[in-house]
C-alpha positions as CSV (number, residue, x, y, z in Angstrom):
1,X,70.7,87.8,124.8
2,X,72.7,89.7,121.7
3,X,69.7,88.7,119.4
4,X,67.0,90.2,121.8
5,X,69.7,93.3,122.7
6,X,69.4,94.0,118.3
7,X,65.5,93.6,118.2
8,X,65.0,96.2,121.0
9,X,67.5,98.3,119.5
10,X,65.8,97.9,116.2
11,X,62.5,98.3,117.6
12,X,63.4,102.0,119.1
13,X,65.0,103.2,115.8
14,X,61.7,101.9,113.6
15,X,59.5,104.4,114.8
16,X,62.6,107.0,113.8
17,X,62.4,109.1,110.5
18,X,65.7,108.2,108.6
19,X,67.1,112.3,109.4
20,X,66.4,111.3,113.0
21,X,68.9,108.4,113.8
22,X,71.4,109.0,116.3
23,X,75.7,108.4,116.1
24,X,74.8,106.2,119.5
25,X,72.3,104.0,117.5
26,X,74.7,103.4,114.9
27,X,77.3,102.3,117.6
28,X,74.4,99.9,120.0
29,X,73.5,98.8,116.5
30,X,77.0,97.6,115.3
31,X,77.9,96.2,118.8
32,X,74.6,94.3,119.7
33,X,75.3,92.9,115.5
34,X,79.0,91.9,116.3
35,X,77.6,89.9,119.7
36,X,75.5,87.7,117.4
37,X,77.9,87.0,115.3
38,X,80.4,86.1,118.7
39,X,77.5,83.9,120.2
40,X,76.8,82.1,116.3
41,X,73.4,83.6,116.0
42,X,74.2,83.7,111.9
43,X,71.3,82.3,111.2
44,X,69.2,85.0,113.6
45,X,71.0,88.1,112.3
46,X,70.4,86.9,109.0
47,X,66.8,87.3,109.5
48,X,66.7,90.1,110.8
49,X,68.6,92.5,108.5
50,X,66.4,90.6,105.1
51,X,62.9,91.5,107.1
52,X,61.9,94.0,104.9
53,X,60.4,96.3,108.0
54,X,64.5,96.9,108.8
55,X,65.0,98.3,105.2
56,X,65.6,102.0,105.6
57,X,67.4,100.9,109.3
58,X,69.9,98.8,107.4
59,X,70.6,100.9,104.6
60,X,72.1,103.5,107.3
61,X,73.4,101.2,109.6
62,X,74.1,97.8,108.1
63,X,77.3,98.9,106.7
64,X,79.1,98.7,110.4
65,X,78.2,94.8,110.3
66,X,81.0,94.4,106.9
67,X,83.8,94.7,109.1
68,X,82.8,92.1,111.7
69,X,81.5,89.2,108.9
70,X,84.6,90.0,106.6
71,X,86.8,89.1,110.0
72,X,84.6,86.0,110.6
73,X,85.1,85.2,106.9
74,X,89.0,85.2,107.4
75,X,89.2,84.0,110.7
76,X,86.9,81.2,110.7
77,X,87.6,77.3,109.3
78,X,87.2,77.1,105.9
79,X,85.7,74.0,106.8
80,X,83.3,75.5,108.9
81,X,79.4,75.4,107.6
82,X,78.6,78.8,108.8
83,X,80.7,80.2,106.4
84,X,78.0,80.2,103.8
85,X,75.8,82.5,106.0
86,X,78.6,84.9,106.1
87,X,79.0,84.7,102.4
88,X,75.0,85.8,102.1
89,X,75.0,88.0,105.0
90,X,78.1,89.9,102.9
91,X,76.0,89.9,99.6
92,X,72.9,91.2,101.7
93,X,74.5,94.1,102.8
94,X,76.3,94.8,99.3
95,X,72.5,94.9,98.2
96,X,70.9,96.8,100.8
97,X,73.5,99.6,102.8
98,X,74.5,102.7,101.2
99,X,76.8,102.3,98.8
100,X,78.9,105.3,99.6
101,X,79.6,104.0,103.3
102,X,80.0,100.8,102.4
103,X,83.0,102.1,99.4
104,X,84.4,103.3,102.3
105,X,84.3,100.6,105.1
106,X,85.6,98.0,102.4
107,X,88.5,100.8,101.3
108,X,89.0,101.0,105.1
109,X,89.3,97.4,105.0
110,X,91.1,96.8,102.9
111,X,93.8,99.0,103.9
112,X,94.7,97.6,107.3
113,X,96.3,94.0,107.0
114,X,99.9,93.9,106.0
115,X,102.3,91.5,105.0
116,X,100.6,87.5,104.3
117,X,97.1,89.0,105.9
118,X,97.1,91.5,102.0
119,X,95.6,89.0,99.5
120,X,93.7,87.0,101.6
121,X,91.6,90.4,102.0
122,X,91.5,91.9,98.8
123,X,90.6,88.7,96.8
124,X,87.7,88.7,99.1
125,X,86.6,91.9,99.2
126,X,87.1,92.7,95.5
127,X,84.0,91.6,93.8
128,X,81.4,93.5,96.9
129,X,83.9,96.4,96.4
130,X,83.1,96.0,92.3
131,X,79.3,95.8,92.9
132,X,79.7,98.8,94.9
133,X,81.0,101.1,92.8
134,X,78.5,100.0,90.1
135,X,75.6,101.0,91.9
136,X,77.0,104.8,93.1
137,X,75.0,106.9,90.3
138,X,77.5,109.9,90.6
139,X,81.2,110.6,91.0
140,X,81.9,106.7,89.3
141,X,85.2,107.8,87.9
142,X,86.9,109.2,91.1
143,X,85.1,106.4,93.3
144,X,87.0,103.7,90.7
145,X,90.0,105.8,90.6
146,X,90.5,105.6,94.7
147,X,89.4,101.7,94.7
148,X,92.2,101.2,92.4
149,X,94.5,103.1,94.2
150,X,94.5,101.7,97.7
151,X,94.3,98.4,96.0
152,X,97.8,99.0,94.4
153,X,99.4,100.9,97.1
154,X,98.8,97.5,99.4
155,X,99.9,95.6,96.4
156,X,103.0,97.7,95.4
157,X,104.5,96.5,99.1
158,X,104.0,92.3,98.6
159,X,107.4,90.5,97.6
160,X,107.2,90.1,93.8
161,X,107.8,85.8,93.0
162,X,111.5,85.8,90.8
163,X,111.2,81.9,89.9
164,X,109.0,79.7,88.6
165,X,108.7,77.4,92.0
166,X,107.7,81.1,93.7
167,X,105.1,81.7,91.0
168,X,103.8,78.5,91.6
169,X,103.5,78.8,95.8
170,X,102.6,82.3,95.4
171,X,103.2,82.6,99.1
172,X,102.1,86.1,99.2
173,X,99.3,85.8,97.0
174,X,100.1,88.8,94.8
175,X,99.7,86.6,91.4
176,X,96.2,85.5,92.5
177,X,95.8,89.4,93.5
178,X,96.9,90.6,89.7
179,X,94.6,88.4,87.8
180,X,91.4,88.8,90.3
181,X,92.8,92.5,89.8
182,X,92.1,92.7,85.6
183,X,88.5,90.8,86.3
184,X,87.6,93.9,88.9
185,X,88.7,96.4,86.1
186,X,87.4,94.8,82.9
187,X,83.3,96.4,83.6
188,X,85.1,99.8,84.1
189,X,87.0,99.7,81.0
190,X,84.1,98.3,78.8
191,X,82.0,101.1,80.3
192,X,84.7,103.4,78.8
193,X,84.5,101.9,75.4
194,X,81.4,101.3,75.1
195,X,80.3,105.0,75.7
196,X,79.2,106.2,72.0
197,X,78.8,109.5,73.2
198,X,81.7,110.6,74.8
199,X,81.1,112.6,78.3
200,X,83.3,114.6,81.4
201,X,82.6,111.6,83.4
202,X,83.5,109.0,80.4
203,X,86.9,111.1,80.0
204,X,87.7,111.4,83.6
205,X,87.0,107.3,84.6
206,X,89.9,107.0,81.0
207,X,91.8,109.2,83.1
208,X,91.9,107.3,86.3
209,X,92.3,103.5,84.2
210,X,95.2,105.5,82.3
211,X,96.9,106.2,85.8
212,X,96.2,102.9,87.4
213,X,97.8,101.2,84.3
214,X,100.7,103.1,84.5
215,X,101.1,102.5,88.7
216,X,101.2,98.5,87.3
217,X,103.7,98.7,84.7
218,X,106.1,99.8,87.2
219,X,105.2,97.5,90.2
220,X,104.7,94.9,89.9
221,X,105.8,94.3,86.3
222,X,109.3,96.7,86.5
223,X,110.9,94.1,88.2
224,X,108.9,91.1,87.5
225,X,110.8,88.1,86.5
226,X,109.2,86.4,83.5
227,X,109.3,82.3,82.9
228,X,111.9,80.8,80.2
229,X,111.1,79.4,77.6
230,X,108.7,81.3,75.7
231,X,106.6,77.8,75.2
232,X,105.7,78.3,78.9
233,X,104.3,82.0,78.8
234,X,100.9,80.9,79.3
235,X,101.4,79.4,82.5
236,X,102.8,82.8,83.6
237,X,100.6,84.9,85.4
238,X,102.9,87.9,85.7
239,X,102.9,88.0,81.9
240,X,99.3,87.7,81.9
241,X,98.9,90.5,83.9
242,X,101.3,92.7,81.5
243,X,99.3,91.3,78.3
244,X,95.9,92.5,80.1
245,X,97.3,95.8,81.0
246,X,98.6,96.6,77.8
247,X,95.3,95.8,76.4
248,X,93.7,98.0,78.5
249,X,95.8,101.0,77.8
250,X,94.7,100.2,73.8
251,X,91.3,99.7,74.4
252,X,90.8,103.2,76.4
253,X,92.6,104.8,73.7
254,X,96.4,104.6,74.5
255,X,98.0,102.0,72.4
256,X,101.8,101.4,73.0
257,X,103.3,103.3,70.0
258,X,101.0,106.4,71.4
259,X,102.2,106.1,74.9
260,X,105.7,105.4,73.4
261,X,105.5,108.5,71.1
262,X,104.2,110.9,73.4
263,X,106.4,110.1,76.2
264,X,109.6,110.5,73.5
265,X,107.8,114.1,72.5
266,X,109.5,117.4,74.4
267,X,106.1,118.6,74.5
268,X,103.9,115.9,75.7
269,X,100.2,115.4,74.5
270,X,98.4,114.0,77.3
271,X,94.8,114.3,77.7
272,X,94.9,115.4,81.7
273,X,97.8,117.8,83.2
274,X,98.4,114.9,85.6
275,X,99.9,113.3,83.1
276,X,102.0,116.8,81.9
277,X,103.3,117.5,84.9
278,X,104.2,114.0,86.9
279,X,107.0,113.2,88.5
280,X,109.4,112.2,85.7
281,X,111.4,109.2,87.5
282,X,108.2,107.5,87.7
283,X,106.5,107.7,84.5
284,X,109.8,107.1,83.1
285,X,109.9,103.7,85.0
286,X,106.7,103.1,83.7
287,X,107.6,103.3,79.9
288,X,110.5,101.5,80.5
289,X,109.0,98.6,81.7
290,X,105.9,99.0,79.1
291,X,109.2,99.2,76.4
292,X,110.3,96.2,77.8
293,X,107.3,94.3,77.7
294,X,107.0,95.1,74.2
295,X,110.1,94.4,72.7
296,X,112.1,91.9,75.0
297,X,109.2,90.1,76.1
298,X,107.3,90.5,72.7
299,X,103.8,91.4,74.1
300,X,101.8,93.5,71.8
301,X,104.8,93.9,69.4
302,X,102.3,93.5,66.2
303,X,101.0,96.8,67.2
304,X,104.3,98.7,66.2
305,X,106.1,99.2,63.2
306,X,109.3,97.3,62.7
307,X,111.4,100.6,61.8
308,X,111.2,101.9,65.5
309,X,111.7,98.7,67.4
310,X,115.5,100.0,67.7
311,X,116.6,102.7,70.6
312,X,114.1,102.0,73.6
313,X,115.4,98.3,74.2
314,X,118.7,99.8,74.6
315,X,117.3,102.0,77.0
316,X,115.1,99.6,79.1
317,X,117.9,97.3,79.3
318,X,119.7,100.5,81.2
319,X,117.1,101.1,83.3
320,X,116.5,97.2,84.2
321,X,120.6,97.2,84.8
322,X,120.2,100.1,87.6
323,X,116.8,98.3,89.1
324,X,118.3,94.2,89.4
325,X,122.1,96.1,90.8
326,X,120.1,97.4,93.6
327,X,117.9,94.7,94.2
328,X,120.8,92.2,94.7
329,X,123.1,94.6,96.6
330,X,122.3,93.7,100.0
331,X,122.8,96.5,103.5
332,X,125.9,97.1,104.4
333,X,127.6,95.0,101.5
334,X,129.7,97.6,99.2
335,X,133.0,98.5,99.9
336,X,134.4,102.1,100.6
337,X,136.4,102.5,97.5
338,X,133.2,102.5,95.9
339,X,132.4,106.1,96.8
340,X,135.2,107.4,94.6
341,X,132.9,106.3,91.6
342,X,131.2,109.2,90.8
343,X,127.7,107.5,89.7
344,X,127.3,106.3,92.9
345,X,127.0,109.4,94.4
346,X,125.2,111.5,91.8
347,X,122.2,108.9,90.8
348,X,120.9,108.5,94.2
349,X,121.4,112.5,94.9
350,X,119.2,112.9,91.8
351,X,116.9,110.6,93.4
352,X,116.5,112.1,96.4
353,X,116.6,115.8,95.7
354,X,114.1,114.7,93.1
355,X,111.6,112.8,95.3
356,X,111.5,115.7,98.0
357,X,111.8,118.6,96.1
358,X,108.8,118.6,93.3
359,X,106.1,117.0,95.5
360,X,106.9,120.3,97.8
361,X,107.3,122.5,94.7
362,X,104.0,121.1,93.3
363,X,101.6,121.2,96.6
364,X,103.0,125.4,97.1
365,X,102.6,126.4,93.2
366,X,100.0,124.3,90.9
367,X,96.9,125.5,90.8
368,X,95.3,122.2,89.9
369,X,93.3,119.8,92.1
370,X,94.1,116.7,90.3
371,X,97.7,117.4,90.4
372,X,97.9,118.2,94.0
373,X,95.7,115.1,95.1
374,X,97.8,112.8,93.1
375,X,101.3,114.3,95.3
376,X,99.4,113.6,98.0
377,X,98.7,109.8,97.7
378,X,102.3,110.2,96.7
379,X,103.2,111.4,100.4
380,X,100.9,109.0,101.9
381,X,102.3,105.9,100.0
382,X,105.9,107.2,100.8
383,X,104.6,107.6,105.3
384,X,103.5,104.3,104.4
385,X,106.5,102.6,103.2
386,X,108.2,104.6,106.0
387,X,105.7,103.2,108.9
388,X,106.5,99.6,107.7
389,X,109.7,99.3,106.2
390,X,113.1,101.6,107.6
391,X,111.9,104.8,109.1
392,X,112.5,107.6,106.7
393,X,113.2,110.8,109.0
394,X,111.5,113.0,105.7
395,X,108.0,111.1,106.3
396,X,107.9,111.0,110.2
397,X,108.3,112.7,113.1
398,X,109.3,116.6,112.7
399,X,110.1,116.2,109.1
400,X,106.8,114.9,108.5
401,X,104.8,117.7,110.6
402,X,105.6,120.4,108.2
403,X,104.6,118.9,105.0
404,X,101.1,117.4,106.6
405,X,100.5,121.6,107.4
406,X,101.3,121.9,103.8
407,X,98.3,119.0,102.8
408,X,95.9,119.3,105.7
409,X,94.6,122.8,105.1
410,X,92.1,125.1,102.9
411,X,94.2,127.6,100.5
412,X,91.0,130.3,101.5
413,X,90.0,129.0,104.9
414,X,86.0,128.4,105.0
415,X,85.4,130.7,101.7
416,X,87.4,128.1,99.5
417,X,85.9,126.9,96.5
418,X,84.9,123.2,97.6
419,X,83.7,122.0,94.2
420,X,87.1,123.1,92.6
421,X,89.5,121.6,95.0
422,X,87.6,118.4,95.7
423,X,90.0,115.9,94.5
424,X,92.5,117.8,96.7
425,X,90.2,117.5,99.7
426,X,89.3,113.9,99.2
427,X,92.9,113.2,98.9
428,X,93.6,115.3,102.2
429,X,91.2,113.7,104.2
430,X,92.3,109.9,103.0
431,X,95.5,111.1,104.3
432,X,94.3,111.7,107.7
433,X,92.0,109.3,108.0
434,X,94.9,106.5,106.9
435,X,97.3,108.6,109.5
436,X,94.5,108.0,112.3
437,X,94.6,104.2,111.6
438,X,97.5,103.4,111.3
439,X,99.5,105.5,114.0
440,X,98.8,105.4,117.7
441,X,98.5,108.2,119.8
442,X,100.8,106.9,122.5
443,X,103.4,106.0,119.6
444,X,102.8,109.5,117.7
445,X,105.3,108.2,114.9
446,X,104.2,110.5,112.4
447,X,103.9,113.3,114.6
448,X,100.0,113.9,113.8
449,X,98.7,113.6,117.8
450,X,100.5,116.4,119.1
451,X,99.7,118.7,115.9
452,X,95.9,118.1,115.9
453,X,94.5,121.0,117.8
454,X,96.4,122.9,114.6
455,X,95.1,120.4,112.0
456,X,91.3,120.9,113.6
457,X,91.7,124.7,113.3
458,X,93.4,124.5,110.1
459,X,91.2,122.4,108.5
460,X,88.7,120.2,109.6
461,X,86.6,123.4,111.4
462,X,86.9,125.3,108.3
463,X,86.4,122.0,106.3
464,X,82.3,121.8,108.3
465,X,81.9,125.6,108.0
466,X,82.6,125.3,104.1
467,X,80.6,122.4,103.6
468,X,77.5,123.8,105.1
469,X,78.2,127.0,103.0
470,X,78.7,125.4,99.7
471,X,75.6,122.7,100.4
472,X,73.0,125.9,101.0
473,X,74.0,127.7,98.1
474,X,73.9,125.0,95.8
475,X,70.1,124.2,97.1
476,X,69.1,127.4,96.5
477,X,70.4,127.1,93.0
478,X,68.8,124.2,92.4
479,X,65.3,125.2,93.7
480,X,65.7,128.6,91.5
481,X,66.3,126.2,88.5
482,X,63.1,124.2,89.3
483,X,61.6,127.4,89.0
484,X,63.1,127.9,85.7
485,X,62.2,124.8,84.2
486,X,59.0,125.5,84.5
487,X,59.2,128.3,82.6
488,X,61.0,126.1,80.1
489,X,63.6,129.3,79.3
490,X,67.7,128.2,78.7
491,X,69.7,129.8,81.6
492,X,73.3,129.5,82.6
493,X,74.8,128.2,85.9
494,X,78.2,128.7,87.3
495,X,80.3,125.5,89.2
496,X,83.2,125.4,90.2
497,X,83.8,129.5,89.0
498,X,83.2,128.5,85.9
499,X,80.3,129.7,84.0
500,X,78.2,127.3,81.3
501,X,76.2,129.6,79.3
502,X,72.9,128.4,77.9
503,X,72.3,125.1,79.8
504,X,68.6,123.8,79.3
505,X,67.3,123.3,82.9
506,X,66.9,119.8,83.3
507,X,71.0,119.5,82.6
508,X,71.5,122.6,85.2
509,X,69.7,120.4,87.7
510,X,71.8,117.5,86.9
511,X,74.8,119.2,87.4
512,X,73.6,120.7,90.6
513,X,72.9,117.3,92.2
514,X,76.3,116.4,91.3
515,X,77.5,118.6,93.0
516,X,75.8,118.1,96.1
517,X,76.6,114.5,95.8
518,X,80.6,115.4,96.0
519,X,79.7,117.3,98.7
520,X,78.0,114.6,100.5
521,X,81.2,112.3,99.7
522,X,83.3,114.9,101.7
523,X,81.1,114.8,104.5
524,X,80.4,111.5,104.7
525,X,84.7,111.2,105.0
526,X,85.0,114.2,106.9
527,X,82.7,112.5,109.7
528,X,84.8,109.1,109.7
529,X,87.4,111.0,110.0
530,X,86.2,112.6,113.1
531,X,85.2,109.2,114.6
532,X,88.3,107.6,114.6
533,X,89.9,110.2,115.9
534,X,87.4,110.1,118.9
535,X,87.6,106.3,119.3
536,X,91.6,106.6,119.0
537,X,91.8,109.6,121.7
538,X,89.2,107.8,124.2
539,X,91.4,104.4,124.0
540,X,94.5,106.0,124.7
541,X,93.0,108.2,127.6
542,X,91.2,104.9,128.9
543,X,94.7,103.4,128.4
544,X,96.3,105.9,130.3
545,X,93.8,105.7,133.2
546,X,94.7,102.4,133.8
């Protein structure tokens, strides 16, 4: 019956033009596809999505069937011979759906286990997620920079192994995780060095490895335990981990005595302002643990000279003092007299005014996209921990409302530059979409549900309005430089407010498309978005009705 049910459905949308499918085909499509998967019709299903007449039907559509096989894939005995039609029926739709909907259903999926459920997922999903991102022609850098980022923020929360036994049983699986972790980012690293000619893109994918190495040195190697004696480092997969990362800070350009040097600097050299202006505590963490590594633990040490390997062990060994004296205090455990010690109320004080104070101070004064996008994963890791750990009363409820106002908003309504604040809006609309998920409407944790109506106004409306603003005028720029090209005359072209003087036509085109192609990626978000708000708000009113 489900089988027949996905033919007829299939059958109505083949005599469709691709512009002309519907939202409700997409949804008949993906439930008719999840029946035959619930009644074993693999093999069936299988067939159908490879028939070559379904081609342009599952490019748009397939990608709702990754959810529903990935689940079957975890769910299912290992034992059990279907399991390597799922495995096909995953690579099949790697090859055939859209690659920017399917980078977002695997992110998607990625994001929702917790605890145990964490590594089982991402060591399946890594290498489709890989594949992916190698065949999206535009935008590789930020696509690879927000892989690696929900990747480490579900990472950052698994229990880091202290002993050798706990290495070994991995419970967790965040050892397995950190070495199938370098094999995911090795291609985008060898892209960077092997560029001879280097390029915005080239420089901003450096940028995003640069961050993501930095997230690992502090978890999970800040307080990663490392085996004893040194005869048995290779066993070690922790330490691997830190040898690969290191390396790949030296092979995109960042060798430790240049990290080291710069960070020591009052005036710091970074490439990107991200890196100028970033929350101190954590980029301190960061080189401590990378100074650790170095000279405790003796990774890379060849690369510096012997004459500086002096003051920053002192200091890592302060830092690592702090880190293990909290980690073995337990709740509840220290005695009253201790307040009268005057560190132990000024450090965490620091801390804290810290932490709240310059992601506010950033998001209401810089100017720059990057910077602001990177405060808001901040905010979003920080709800996250919240939402599964102790409430925090800064990152729910009340407390929350007023800084999402702050993210989920356009500085000039509809008229705002899209283009230029795109890595803000991306970020923006990750936040809401990971808000939608992951709090109820009935629960209302983070206070999101009864703000909405403000949110839509604020944001999402304008959001559309923009959108279909910034997409005509960049289409009539295009089809006047098609006209120019023709003529074979150098004109200039302004993106982003900026204006490139002189720009042969055929790169004026290509920048163009790129262009359109962020906007695309915006849309394409901003209309998940919207679903799952739809599908949360109908459950909960169907709820409600009961």
């Amino acid at each position: 019956m489900a089988v027949e049910e996905l033919q007829s459905i299939i059958k109505r949308c083949q005599i469709l033009e691709e512009q002309d499918f519907k939202e409700e085909d997409f949804g008949l499509f993906q439930l008719a596809g999840q029946r035959c998967l619930d009644e074993g019709h693999i093999d069936q299903l299988f067939e159908i999505i490879q028939n070559e007449k379904n081609k342009v039907i599952v490019k748009n559509m397939g990608w709702n069937l990754v959810g529903p096989v990935v689940r079957c894939l975890l769910w299912n005995d290992k034992e059990d011979d279907k399991r390597k039609y799922y495995f096909l029926m995953l690579d099949l739709l790697v090859e055939l759906c859209n690659p920017k909907e399917l980078l977002l259903g695997l992110l998607e999926l990625i994001e929702e286990p917790s605890g145990k459920q964490i590594s089982p997922v991402i060591l399946l999903l890594l290498r489709p997620l890989q594949t992916v991102i190698q065949k999206l022609r535009h935008n590789r850098a930020y696509s690879v920079g927000l892989a690696l980022s929900t990747l480490w923020s579900q990472l950052s929360v698994l229990p880091v192994p202290y002993t050798q036994g706990q290495m070994q049983a991995d419970e967790y699986g965040l050892c397995q995780c950190c070495e199938a972790l370098v094999e995911f980012t090795k291609p985008f690293v060898e892209e960077v060095t092997g560029d001879e000619e280097p390029s915005v893109e080239n420089e901003k994918l450096k940028d995003e490895l640069l961050k993501f190495c930095f997230k690992s040195l502090k978890c999970p190697l800040l307080t990663a335990q490392f085996l004893e004696p040194p005869e048995q480092a290779d066993t070690d997969p922790l330490r691997r981990f830190a040898a690969e990362i290191i390396g790949f800070l030296s092979a995109i350009g960042y060798p430790f005595p240049k990290v080291i040097f710069n960070h020591g600097r009052k005036k710091k050299t970074w490439d990107y302002l991200e890196f100028e202006e970033e929350e101190d505590k954590q980029l301190s963490d960061s080189m401590a643990s990378l100074a650790y590594l170095v000279f405790v633990q003796g990774i890379s040490i060849d690369q510096l000279p012997m004459v500086l390997r002096t003051e920053e062990s002192v200091l890592s060994k302060g830092l690592d003092l702090l880190e293990n004296s909290l980690l073995r205090t337990e709740d509840s455990s220290l005695l009253h007299q201790c307040l009268e010690i005057k560190s132990f109320l000024t450090v965490p004080q620091a801390i804290y005014v810290t932490i709240l104070f310059i992601p506010l101070y950033v998001l209401i004064n810089c100017n720059h996209s990057g910077v602001e996008a990177f405060i808001i994963q901040n905010i979003k890791n920080q709800i996250d921990m919240s939402l599964k750990g102790t409430p925090n009363k800064w990152f729910t409820g009340p407390q929350l409302v007023s800084l999402l106002h702050l993210v989920l908003f356009l500085p000039e309504g509809a008229e705002t530059d899209l283009l230029q604040n795109s890595d803000r809006i991306m970020a923006s609309l990750n936040l809401l979409r990971y808000l939608v998920i992951k709090d109820n409407e009935n629960d209302n944790q983070t206070g999101l549900w009864t703000e909405l109506e403000k949110i839509e106004n604020n944001f999402l409306k304008p959001l559309h309005t923009g959108l279909n603003m910034s997409k005509a005028h960049y289409e009539a720029e295009i089809k006047n430089s098609q006209e120019v090209q023709k003529s074979k005359d150098l004109c200039s072209v302004t993106v982003g407010g900026e204006e490139i003087p002189n720009m042969p036509p055929e790169m004026q085109l290509k920048v163009l498309h790129s262009a359109l192609f962020t906007f695309d990626l915006i849309e394409s978000v901003l209309a998940r978005v919207e679903e799952l708000i739809e599908i949360k708000t109908k459950s909960t009113s169907d709820e409600n009705m009961r």
